[in-house]
C-alpha positions as a printed Julia matrix, in Angstrom:
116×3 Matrix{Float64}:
   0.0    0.0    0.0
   1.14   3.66  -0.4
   1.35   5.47   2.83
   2.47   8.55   4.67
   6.11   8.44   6.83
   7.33  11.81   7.68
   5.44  13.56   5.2
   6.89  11.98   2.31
   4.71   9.29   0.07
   6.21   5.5    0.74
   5.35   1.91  -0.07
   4.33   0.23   3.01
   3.47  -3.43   3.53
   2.17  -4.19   7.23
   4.1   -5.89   9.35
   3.03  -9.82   9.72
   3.24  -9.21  13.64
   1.07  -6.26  13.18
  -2.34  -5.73  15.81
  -5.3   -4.39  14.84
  -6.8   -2.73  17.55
 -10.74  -1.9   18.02
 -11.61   1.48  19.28
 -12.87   0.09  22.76
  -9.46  -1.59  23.01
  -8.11  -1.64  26.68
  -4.46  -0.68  26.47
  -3.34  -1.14  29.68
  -4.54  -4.67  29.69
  -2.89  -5.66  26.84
   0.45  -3.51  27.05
   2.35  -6.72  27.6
   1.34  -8.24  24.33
   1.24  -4.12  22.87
   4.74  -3.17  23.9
   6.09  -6.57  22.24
   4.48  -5.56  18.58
   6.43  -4.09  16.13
   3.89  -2.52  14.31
  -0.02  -1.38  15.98
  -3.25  -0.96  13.53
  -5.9    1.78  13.87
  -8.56   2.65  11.74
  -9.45   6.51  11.62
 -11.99   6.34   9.02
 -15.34   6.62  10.83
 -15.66  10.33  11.55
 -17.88   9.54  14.76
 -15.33   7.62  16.22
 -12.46   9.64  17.96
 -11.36   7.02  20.06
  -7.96   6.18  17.7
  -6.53   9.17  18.61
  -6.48   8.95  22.01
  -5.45   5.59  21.85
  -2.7    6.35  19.79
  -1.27   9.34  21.59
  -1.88   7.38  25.41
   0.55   4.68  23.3
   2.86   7.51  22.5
   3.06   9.4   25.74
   1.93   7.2   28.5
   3.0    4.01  27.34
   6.04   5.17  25.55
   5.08   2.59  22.89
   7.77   2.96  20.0
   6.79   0.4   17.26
   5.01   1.9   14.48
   1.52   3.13  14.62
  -0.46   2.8   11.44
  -3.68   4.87  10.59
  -5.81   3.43   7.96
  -8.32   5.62   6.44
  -7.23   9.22   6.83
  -8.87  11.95   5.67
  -8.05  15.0    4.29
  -9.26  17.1    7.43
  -8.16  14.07  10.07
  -4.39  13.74   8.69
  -2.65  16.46  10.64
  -4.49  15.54  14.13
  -3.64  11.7   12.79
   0.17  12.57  12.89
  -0.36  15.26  15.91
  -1.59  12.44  17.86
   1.36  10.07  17.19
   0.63   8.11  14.07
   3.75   7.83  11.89
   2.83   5.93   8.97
  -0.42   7.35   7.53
  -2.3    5.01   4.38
  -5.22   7.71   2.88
  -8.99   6.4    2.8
 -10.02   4.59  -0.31
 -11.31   7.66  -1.86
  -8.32   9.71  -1.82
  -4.58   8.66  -2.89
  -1.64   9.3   -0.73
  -0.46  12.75  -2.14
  -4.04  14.08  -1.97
  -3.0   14.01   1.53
   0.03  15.85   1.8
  -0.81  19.45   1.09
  -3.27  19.06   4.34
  -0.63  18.47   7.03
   0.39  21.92   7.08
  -3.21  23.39   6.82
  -3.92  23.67  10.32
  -1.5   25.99  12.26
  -3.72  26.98  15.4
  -4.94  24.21  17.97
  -7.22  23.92  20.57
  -5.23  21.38  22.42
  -2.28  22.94  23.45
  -0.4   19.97  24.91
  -1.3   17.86  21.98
């Protein structure tokens, strides 16, 4: 698949060892089996569910989790808070290819969530 890694467009197969992880997932539950993983699976493409970031960023800051975190179905208004929140490889939802993307990252300058 064509992703997102540091803002530049890259082909990305996922890991074999990859987890998917449900929005309801409990981290701290299953941070022995999470921490092991080199690669963690969100999907970010239902707009009513904001659960994936928070989940990704408590992984980043909390859990000091340092495998990848994938975001499947990013938007053109979700990618920047995608990558805010800790997401480092990015894959765009179906209707949009990877470089539709980029232009997006640096659209939002101003945030409400200052320690984001």
């Amino acid at each position: 698949m064509q992703a997102i890694k540091q803002r530049a467009i890259i082909d990305y197969d996922l890991p074999e060892a990859a987890i998917t992880l449900e929005p309801d997932t409990d981290i701290e539950e299953q941070l022995p089996t999470l921490s092991k993983a080199p690669a963690l699976v969100f999907d970010f493409s239902n707009y009513e569910e904001g659960r994936p970031y928070s989940l990704t960023r408590q992984l980043r800051t909390r859990f000091e989790y340092t495998g990848d975190i994938i975001a499947l179905g990013a938007r053109k208004d979700n990618v920047a808070m995608i990558e805010r929140c800790g997401a480092n490889i990015i894959s765009a939802h179906e209707k949009y290819n990877a470089d539709d993307l980029l232009p997006f990252f640096e659209e939002i300058s101003d945030y409400y969530q200052p320690n984001y």
